[in-house]
C-alpha positions as CSV (number, residue, x, y, z in Angstrom):
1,X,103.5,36.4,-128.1
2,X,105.8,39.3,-128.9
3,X,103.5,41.6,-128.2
4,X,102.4,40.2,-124.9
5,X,105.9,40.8,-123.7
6,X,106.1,44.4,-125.6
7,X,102.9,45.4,-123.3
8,X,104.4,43.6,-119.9
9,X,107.5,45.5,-120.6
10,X,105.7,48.5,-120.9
11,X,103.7,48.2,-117.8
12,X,106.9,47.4,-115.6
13,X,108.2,50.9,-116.7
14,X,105.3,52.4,-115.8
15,X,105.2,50.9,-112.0
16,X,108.8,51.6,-111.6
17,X,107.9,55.1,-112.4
18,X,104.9,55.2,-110.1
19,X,107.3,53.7,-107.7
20,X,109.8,56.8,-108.0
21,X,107.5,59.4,-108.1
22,X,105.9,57.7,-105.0
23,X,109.1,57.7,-102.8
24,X,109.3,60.9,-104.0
25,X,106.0,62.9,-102.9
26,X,106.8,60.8,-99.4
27,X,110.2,62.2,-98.7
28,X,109.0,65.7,-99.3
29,X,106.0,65.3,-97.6
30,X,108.1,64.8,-94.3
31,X,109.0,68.5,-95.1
32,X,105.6,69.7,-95.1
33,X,104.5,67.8,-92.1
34,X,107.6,69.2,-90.5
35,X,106.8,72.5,-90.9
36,X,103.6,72.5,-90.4
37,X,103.6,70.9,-86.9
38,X,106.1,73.8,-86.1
39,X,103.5,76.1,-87.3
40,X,100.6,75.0,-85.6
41,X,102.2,74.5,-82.2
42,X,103.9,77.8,-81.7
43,X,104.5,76.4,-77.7
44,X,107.1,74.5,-79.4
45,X,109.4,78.0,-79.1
46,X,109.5,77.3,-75.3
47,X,112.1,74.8,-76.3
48,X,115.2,76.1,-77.8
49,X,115.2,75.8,-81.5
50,X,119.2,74.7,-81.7
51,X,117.4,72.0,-79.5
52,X,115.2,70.2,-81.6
53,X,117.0,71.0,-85.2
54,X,119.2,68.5,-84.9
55,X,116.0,66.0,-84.8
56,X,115.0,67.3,-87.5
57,X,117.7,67.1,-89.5
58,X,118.4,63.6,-88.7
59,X,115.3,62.9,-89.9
60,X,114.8,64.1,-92.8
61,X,118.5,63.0,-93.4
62,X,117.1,59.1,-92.4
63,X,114.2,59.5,-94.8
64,X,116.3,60.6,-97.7
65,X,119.0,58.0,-97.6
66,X,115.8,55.5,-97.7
67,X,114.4,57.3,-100.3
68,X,117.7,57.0,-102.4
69,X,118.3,53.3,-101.7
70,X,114.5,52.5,-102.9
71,X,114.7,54.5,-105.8
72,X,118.6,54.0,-107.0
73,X,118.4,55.3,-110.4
74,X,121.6,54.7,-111.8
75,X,123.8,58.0,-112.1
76,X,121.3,59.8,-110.0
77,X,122.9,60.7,-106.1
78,X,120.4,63.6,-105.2
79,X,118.9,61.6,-102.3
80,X,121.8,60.5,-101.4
81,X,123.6,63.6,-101.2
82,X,120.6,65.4,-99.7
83,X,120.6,62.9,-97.0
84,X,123.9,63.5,-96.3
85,X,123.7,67.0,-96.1
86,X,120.9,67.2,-93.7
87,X,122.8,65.0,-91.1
88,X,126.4,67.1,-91.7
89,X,123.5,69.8,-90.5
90,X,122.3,68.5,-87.7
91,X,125.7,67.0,-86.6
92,X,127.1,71.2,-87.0
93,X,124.1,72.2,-85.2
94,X,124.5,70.0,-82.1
95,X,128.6,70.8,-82.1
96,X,126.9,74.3,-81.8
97,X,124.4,73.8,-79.2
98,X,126.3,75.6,-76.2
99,X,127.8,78.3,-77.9
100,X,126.8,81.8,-76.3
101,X,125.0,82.7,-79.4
102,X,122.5,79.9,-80.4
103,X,120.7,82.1,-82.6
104,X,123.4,83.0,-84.8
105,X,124.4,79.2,-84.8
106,X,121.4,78.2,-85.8
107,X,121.6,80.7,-88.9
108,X,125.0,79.5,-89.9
109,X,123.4,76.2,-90.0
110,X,120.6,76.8,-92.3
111,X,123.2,79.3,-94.8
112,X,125.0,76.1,-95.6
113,X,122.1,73.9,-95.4
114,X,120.5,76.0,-98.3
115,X,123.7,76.4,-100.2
116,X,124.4,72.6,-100.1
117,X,121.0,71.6,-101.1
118,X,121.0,74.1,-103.8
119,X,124.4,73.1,-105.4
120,X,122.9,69.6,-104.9
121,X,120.2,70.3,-107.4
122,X,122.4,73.0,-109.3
123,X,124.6,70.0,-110.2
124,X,121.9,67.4,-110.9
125,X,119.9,70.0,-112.9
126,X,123.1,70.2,-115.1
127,X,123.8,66.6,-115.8
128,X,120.2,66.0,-116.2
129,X,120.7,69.1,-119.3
130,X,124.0,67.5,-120.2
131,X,121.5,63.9,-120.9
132,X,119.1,66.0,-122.7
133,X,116.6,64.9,-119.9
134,X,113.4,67.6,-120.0
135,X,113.3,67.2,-116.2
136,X,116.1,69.8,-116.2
137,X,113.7,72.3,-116.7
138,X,111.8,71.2,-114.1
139,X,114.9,71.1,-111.6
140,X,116.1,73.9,-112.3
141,X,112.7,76.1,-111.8
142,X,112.3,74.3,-108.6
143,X,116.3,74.9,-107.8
144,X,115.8,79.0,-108.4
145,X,112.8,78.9,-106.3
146,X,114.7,77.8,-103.5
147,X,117.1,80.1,-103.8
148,X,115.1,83.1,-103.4
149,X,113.4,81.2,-100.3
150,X,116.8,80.2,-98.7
151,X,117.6,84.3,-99.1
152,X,114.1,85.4,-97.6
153,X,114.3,83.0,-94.8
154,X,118.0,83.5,-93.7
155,X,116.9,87.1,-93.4
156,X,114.7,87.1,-91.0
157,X,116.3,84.6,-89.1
158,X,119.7,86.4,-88.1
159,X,117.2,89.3,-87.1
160,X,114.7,87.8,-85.5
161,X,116.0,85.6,-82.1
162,X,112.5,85.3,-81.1
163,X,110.1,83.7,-83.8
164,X,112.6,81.2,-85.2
165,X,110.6,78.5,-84.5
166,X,108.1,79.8,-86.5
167,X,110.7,80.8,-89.7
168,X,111.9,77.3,-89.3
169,X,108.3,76.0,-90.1
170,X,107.4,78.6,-93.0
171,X,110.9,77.1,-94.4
172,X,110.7,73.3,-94.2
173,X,107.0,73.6,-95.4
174,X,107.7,76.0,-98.3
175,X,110.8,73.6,-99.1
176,X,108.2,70.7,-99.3
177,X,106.2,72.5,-101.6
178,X,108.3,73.7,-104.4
179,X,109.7,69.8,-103.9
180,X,106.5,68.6,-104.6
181,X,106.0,71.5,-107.3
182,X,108.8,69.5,-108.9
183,X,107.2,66.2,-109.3
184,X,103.6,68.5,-110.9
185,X,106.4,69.8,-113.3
186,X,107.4,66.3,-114.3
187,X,104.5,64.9,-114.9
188,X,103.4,67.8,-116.9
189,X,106.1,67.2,-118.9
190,X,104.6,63.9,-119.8
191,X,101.8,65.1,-122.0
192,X,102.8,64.5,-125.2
193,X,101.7,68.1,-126.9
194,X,104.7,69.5,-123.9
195,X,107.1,66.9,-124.2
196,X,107.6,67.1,-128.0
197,X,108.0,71.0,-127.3
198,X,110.7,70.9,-125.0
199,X,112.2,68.1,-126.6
200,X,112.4,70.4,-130.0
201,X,113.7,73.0,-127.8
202,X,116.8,71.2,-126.5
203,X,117.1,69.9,-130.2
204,X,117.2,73.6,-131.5
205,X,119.9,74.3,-128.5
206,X,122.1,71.9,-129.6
207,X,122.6,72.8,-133.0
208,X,122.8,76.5,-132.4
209,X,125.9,75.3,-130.1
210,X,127.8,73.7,-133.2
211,X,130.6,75.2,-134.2
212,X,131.1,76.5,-137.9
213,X,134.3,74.4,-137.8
214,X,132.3,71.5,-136.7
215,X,129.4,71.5,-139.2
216,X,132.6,72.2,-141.7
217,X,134.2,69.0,-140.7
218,X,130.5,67.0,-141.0
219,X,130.3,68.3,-144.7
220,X,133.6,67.3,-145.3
221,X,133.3,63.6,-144.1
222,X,130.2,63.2,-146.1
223,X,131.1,60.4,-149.2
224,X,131.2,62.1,-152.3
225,X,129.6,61.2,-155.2
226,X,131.2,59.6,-157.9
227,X,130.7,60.3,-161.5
228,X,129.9,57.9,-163.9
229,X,131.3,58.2,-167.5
């Protein structure tokens, strides 16, 4: 009987897992399908991009604040924040909308957007290290990545006022990517062979990081050994 309820136990985990990892590839799939539709229907530019960010925005903002309240892993706000962020962005961008320089709004817009979603992850990629989680490794490969793509994309949007349409669309669907890049890191981290690595690794980290003082006072609270006569 115990070992029924071992193996149900066990299975539960696992759905719940699935479950996650599901929402998951979903939300970020949004991204790509965002990004490519702006990509494969360049006649999309004849409306003005300040236009239709805010939609976009708002919906990706909608899908992750459903995505956090599915998953709700306890201590874990990334949805939640991300959600957030994406409607302060859209909500900027529409205040914006009728400023002489739409173009330059619009850039504004995505600078914070990227710096918000990349202290977003920045901070969960250190708490995740702080828990001695292994999916910090995977956060915070996917968290440089966007980085670099943030600084590529801004780029060419503040010089170019005419293809930003099109720069919006490379940037949602290369965001998706390196997202969903994220989830392929994870559950490569699963294999056992790669887990046990990296879980020596963070082992190793954490005992370089003791202090002499500290491996002094270990020593010292050990119980001696008493004599016997």
């Amino acid at each position: 009987m115990k070992r029924s309820l071992k193996g149900t136990r066990t299975e539960i985990i696992k759905e719940s897992n699935k479950t996650h990892l599901a929402v998951d590839v979903m939300l970020y799939f949004v991204y790509v399908l965002i990004g490519y539709l702006l990509i494969r229907f360049p006649q999309i530019e004849e409306l003005k991009p300040i236009e239709y960010a805010p939609v976009i925005f708002y919906t990706i903002g909608f899908f992750s604040l459903i995505a956090y309240f599915i998953n709700r892993r306890k201590g874990n706000y990334e949805f939640l924040f991300l959600g957030l962020i994406n409607i302060a962005t859209g909500t900027f961008i529409t205040f914006n909308a009728y400023t002489e320089d739409t173009g330059k709004a619009l850039g504004y817009a995505i600078l914070i957007y990227s710096l918000l979603v990349v202290l977003n992850k920045g901070y969960h990629t250190v708490k995740l290290s702080k828990e001695k989680n292994i999916n910090s490794f995977a956060e915070a490969g996917v968290t440089i990545m966007l980085v670099l793509l943030g600084f590529l994309v801004l780029q060419n949007l503040f010089k170019s006022q005419t293809m930003q349409t099109l720069i919006l669309g490379y940037y949602f669907l290369v965001f998706g990517i390196f997202s969903l890049t994220e989830i392929g890191l994870i559950l490569l981290l699963r294999i056992p062979k790669i887990n046990k690595y990296f879980e020596d690794l963070i082992n190793d980290r954490d005992t370089k990081n003791i202090k002499p003082e500290e491996i002094k006072k270990i020593k010292d609270t050990k119980p001696k050994k008493i004599n016997k006569k």
